[in-house]
Backbone as JSON Lines, residues from 0, in Angstrom:
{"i":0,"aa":"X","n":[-38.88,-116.45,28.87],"ca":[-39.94,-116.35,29.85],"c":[-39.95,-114.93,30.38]}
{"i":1,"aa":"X","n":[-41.01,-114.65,30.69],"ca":[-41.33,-112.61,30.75],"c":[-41.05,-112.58,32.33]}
{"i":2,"aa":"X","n":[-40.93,-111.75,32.84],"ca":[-40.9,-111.65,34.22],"c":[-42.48,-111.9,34.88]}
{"i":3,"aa":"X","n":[-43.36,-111.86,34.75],"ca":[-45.3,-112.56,34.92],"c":[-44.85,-114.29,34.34]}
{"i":4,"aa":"X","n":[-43.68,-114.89,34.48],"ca":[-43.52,-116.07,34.29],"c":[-44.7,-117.12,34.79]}
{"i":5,"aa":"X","n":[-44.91,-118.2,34.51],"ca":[-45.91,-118.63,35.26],"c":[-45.65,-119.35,36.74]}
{"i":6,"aa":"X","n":[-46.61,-119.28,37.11],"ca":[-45.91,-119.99,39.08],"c":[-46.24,-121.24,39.18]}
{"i":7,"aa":"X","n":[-45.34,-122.35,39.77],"ca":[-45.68,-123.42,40.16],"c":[-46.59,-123.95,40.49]}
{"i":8,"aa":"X","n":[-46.27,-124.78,40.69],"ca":[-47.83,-125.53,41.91],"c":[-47.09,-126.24,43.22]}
{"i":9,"aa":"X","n":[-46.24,-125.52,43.31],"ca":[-45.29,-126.35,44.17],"c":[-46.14,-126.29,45.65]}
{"i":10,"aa":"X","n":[-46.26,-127.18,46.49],"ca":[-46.72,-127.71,47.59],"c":[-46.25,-126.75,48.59]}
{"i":11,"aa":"X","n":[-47.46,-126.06,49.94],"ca":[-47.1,-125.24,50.68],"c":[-45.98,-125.63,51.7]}
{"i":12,"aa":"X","n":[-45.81,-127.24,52.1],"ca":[-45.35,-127.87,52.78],"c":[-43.8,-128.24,52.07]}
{"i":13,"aa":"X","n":[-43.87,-128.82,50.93],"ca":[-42.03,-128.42,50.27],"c":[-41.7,-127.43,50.53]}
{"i":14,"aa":"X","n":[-42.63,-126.36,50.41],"ca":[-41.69,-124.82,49.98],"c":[-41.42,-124.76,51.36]}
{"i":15,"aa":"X","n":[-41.71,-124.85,52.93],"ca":[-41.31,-124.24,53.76],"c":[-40.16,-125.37,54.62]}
{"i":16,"aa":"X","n":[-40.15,-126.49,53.87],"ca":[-39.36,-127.85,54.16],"c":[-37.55,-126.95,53.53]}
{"i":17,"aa":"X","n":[-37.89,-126.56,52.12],"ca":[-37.07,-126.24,51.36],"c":[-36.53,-124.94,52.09]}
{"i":18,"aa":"X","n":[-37.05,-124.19,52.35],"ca":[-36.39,-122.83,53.0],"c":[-35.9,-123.0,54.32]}
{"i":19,"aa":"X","n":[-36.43,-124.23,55.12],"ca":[-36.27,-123.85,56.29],"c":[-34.31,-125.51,56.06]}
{"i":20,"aa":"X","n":[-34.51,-126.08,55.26],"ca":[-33.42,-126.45,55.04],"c":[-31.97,-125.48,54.17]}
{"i":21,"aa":"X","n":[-32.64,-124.34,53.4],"ca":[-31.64,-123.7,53.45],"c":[-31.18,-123.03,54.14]}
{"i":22,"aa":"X","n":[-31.91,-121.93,54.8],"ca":[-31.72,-121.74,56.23],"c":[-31.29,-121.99,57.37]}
{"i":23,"aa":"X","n":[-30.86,-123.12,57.52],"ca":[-30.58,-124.03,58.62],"c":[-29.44,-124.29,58.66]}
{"i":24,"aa":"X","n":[-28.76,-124.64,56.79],"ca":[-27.75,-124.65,56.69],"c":[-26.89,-123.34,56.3]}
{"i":25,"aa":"X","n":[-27.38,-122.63,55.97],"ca":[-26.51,-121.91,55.47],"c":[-27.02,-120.18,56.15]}
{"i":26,"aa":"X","n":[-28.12,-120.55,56.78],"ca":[-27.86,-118.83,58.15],"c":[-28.2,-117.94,57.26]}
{"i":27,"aa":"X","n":[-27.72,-116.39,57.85],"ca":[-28.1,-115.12,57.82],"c":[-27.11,-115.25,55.94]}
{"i":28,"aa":"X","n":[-26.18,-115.88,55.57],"ca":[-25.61,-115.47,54.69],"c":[-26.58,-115.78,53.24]}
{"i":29,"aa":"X","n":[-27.74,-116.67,53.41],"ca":[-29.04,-117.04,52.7],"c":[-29.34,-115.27,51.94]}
{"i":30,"aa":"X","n":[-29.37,-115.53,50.73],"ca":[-29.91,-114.39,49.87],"c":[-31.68,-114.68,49.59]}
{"i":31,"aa":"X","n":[-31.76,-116.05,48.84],"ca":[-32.95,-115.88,48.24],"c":[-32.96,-117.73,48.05]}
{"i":32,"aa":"X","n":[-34.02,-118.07,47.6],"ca":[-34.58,-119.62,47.48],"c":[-35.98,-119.49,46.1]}
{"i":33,"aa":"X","n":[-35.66,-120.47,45.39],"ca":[-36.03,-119.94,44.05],"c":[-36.12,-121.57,43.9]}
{"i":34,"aa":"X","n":[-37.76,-121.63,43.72],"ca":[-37.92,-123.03,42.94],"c":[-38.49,-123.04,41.73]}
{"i":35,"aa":"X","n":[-37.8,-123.89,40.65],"ca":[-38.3,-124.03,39.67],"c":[-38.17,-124.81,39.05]}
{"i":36,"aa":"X","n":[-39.13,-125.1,37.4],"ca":[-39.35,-126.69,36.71],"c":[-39.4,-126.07,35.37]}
{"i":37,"aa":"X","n":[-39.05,-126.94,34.4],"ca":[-38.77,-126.18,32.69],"c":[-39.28,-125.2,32.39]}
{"i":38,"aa":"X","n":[-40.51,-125.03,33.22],"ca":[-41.75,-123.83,32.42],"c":[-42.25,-122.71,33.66]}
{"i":39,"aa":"X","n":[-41.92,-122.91,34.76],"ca":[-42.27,-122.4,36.12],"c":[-41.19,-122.13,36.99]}
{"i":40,"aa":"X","n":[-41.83,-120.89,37.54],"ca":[-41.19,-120.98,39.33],"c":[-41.61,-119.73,40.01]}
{"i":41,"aa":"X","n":[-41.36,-119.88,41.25],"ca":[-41.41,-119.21,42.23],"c":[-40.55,-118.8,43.37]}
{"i":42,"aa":"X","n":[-40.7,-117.5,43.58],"ca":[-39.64,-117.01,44.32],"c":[-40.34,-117.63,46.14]}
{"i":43,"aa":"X","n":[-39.83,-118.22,46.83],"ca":[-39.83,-118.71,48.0],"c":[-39.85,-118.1,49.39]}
{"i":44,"aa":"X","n":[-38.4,-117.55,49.0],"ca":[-37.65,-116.75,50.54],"c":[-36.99,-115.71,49.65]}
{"i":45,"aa":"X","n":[-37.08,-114.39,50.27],"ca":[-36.08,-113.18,50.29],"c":[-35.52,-112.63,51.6]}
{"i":46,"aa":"X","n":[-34.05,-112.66,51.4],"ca":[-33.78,-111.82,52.88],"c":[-34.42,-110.64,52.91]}
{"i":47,"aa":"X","n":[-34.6,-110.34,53.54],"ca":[-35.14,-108.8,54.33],"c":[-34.27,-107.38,53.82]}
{"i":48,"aa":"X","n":[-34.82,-106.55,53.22],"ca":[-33.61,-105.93,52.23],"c":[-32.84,-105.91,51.56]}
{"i":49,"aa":"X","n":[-33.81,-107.24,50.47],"ca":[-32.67,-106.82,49.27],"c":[-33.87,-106.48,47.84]}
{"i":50,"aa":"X","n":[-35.32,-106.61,48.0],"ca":[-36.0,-106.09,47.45],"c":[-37.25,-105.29,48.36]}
{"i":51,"aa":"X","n":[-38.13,-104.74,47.64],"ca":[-39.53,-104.46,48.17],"c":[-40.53,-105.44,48.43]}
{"i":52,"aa":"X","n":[-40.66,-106.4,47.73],"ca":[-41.16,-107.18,47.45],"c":[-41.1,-108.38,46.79]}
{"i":53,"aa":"X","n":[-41.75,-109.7,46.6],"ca":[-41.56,-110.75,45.58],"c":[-41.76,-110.95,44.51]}
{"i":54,"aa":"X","n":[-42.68,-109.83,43.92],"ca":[-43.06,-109.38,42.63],"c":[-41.71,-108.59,42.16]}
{"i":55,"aa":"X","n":[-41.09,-107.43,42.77],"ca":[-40.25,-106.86,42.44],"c":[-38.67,-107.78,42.14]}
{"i":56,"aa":"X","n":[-38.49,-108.5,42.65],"ca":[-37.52,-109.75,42.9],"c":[-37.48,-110.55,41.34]}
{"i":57,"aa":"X","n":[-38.91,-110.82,40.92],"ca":[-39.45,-112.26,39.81],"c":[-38.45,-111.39,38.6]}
{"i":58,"aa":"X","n":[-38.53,-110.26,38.31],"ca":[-37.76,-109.99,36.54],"c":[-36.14,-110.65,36.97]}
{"i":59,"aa":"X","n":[-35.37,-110.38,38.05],"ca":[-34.35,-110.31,38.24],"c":[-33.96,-112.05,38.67]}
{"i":60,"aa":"X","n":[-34.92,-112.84,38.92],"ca":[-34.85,-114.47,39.49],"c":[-35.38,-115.09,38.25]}
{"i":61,"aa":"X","n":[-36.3,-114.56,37.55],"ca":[-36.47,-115.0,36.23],"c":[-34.78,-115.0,35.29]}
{"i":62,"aa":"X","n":[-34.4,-114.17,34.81],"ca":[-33.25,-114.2,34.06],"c":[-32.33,-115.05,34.81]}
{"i":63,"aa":"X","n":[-32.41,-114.92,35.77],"ca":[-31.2,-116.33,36.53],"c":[-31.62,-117.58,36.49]}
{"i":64,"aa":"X","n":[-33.05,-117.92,36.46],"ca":[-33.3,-119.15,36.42],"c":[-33.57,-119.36,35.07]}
{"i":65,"aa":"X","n":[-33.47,-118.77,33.85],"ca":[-33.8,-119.23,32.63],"c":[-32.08,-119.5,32.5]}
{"i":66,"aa":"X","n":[-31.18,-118.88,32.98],"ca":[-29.85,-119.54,33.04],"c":[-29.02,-121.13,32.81]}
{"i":67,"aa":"X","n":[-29.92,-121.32,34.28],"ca":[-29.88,-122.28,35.04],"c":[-30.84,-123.32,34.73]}
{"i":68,"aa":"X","n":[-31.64,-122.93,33.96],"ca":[-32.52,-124.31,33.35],"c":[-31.77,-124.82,32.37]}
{"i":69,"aa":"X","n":[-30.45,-124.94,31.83],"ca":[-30.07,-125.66,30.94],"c":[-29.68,-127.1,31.86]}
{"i":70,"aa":"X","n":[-29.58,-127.17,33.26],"ca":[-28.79,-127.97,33.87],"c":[-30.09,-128.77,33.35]}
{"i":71,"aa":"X","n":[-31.33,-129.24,33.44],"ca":[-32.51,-129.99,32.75],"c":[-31.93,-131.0,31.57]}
{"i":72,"aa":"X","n":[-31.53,-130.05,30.71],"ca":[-31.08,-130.65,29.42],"c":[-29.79,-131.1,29.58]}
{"i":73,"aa":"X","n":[-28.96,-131.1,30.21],"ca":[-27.69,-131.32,30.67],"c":[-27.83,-133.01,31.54]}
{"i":74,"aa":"X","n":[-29.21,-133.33,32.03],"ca":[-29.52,-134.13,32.46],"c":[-28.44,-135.56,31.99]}
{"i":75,"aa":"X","n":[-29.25,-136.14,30.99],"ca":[-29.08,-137.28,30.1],"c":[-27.32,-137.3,29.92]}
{"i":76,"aa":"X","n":[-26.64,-135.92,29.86],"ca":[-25.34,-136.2,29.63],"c":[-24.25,-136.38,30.87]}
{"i":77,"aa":"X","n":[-24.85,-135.94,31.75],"ca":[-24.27,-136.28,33.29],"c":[-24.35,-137.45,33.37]}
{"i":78,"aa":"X","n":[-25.62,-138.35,33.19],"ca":[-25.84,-139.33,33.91],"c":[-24.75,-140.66,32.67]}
{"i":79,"aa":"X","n":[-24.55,-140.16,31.36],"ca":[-23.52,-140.88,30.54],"c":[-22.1,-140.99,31.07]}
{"i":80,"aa":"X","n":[-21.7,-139.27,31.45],"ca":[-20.32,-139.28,31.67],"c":[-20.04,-139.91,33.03]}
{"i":81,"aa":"X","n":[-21.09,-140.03,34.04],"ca":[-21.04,-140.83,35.58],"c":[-21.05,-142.39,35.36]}
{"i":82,"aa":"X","n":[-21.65,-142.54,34.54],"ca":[-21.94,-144.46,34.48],"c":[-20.92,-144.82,33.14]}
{"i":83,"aa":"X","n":[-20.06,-144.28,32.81],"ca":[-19.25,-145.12,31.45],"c":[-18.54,-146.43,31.87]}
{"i":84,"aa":"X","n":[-18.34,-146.45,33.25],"ca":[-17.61,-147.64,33.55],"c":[-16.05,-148.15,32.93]}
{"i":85,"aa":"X","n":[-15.65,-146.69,33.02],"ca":[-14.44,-147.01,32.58],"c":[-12.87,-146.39,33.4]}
{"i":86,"aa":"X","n":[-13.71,-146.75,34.79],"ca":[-12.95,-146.54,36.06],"c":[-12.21,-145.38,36.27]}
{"i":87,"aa":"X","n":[-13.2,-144.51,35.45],"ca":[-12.61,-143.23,35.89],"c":[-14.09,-142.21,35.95]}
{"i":88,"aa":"X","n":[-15.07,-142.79,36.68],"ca":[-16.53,-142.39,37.08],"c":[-16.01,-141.5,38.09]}
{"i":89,"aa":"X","n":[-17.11,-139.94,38.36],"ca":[-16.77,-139.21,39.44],"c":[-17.74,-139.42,39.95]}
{"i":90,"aa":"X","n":[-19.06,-140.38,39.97],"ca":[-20.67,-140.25,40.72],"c":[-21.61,-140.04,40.03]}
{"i":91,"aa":"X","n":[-22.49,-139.59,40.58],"ca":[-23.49,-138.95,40.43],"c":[-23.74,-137.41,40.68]}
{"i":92,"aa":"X","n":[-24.14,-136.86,39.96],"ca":[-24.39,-135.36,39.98],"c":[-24.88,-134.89,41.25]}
{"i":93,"aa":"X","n":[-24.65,-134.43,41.75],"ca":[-25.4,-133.36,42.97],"c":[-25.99,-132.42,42.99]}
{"i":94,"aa":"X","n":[-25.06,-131.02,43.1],"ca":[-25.07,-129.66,42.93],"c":[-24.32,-128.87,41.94]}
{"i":95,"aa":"X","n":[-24.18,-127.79,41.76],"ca":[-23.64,-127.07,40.94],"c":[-23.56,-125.57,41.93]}
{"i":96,"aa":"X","n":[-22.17,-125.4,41.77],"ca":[-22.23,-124.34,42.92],"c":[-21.49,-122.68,41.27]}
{"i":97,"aa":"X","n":[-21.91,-121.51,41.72],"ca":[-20.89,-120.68,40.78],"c":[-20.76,-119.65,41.49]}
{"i":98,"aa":"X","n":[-19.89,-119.55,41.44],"ca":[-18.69,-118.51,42.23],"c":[-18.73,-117.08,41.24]}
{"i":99,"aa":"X","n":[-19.46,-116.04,42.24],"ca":[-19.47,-115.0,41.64],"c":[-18.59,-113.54,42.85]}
{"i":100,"aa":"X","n":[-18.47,-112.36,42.27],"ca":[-17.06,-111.61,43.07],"c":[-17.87,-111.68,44.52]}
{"i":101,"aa":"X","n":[-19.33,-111.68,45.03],"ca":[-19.83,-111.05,45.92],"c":[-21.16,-112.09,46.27]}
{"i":102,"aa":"X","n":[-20.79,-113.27,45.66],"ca":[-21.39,-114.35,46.39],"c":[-21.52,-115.8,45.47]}
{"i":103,"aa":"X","n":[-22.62,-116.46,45.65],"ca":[-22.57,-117.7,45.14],"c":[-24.21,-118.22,44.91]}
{"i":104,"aa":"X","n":[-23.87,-118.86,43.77],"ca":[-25.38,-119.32,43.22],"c":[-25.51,-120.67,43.74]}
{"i":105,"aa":"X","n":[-26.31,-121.44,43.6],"ca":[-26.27,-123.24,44.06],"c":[-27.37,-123.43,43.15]}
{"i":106,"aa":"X","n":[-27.0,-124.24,42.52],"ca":[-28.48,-124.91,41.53],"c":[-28.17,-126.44,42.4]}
{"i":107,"aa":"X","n":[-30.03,-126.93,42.43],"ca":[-29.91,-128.46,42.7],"c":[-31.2,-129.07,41.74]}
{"i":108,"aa":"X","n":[-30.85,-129.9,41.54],"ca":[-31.72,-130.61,40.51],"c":[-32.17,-131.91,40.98]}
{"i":109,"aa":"X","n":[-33.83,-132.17,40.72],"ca":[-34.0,-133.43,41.08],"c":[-35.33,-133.48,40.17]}
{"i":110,"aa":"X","n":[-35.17,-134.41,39.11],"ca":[-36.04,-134.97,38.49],"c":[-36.22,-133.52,37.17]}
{"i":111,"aa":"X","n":[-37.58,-133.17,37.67],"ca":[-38.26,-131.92,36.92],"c":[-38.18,-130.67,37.61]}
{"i":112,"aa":"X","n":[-37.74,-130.7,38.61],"ca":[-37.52,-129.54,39.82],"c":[-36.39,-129.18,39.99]}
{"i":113,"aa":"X","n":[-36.48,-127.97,40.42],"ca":[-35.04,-127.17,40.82],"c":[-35.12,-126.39,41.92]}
{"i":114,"aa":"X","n":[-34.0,-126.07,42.67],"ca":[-33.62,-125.15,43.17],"c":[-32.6,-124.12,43.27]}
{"i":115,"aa":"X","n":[-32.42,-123.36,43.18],"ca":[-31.91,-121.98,43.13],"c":[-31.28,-121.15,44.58]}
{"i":116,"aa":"X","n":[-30.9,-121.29,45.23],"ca":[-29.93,-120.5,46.34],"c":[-28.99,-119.7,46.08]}
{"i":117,"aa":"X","n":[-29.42,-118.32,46.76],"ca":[-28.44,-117.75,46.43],"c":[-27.66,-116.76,47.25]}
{"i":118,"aa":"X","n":[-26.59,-117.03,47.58],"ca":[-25.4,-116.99,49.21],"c":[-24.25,-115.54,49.08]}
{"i":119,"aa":"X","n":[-24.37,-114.51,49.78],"ca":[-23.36,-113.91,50.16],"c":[-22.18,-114.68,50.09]}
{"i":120,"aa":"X","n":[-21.27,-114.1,50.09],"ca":[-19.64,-114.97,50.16],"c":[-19.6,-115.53,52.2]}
{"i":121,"aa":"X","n":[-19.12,-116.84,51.64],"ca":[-19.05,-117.69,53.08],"c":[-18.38,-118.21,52.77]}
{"i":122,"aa":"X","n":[-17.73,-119.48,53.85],"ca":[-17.14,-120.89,53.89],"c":[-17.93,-121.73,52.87]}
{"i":123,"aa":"X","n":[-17.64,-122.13,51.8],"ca":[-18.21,-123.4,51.02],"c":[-18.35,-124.6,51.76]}
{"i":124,"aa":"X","n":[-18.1,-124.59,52.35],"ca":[-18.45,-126.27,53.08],"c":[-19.99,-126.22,53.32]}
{"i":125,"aa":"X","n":[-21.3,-125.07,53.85],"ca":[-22.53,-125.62,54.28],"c":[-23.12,-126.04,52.93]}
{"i":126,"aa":"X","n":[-22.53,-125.52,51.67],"ca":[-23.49,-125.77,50.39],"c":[-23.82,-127.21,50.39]}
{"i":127,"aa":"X","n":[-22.56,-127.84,50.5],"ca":[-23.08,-129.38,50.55],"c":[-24.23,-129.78,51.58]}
{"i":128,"aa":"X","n":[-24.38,-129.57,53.03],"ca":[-25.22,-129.58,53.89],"c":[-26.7,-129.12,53.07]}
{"i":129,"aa":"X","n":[-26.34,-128.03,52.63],"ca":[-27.83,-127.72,51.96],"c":[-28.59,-128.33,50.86]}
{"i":130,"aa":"X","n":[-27.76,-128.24,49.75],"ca":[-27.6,-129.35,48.75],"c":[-28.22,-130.47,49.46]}
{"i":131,"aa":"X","n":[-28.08,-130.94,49.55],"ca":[-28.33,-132.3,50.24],"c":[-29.9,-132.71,50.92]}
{"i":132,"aa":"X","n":[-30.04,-131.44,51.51],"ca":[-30.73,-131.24,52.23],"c":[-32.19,-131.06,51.39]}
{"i":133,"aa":"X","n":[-31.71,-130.36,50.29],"ca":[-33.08,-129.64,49.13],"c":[-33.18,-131.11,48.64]}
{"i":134,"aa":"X","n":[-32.0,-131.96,47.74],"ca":[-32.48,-132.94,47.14],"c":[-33.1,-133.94,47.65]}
{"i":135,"aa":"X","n":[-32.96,-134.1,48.96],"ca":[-33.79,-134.92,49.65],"c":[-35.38,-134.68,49.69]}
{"i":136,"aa":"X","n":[-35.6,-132.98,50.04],"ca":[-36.98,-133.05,49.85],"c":[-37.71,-133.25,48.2]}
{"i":137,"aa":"X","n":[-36.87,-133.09,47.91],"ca":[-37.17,-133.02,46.27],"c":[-37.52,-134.35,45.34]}
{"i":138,"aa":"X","n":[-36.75,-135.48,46.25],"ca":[-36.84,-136.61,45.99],"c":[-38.08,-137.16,46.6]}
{"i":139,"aa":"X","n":[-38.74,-136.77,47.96],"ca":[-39.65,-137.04,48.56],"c":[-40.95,-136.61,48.18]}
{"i":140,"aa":"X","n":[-40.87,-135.2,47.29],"ca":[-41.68,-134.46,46.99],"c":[-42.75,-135.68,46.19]}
C-alpha cells in the first residue's frame, strides 16, 4: 500500500470515542492513534510535534500498519489455539503490545478493524485500560 493509501470511512463519532479513550488512558505519553481495516486507514490523533502534519505522518503509519495487518490473518489461528479445550486455554485474544528501545506499539483488533497506538516508554499497566477501552468501541461500532 503507497503512502496516498486509501482512507476509511470510519465514523466521525468512533474516531473521537477512540482517541479520546486513548487519551484518557494513557495521557501526554500518547504518540499517535491509527485506525485501520485490510485495505484502509487513517491517521486519527498526532501529538503535537512529532510531525507537520497528517499527510506528512501517512508514509511513516502506512509501513507500520501494513506490519500489523497480519494480526487479520492471524485471526482464525488465535481463536483455534484459545478454544482447543485441552485445559491449557489462555482466553481470548485482546491486544498485542511490542516493546520497542523508546516506546511501544499496541495493536487491537476487532472484527475487520484495527487500532494502532503508539506510546513513549511508560508503566505498562494503562495499555490494558486502553485496550479495552478501543475494543469496546469497536465492538459497538
Amino acid at each position: 500500500m503507497s503512502p496516498e493509501a486509501r482512507r476509511t470511512e470510519i465514523d466521525d463519532e468512533l474516531a473521537t470515542g477512540i482517541v479520546s479513550a486513548a487519551r484518557t488512558s494513557l495521557g501526554d505519553t500518547l504518540r499517535s492513534v491509527v485506525y485501520f481495516t485490510p485495505s484502509a486507514l487513517e491517521v486519527l490523533y498526532l501529538r503535537q510535534g512529532l510531525y507537520d502534519t497528517t499527510a506528512d505522518a501517512r508514509p511513516a503509519k502506512t509501513q507500520l500498519v501494513e506490519l500489523e495487518r497480519v494480526g487479520f490473518a492471524e485471526s482464525s489461528v488465535r481463536t483455534t489455539i484459545t478454544n482447543q479445550g485441552t485445559g491449557s486455554e489462555i482466553g481470548p485474544y485482546e491486544f498485542t503490545v511490542r516493546f520497542h528501545e523508546d516506546g511501544f506499539v499496541v495493536r487491537v483488533l476487532q472484527g475487520d478493524a484495527g487500532v494502532l497506538l503508539t506510546i513513549d516508554s511508560m508503566d505498562v499497566n494503562a495499555f490494558e485500560d486502553a485496550a479495552t477501552a478501543v475494543r469496546r468501541l469497536l465492538s459497538d461500532a
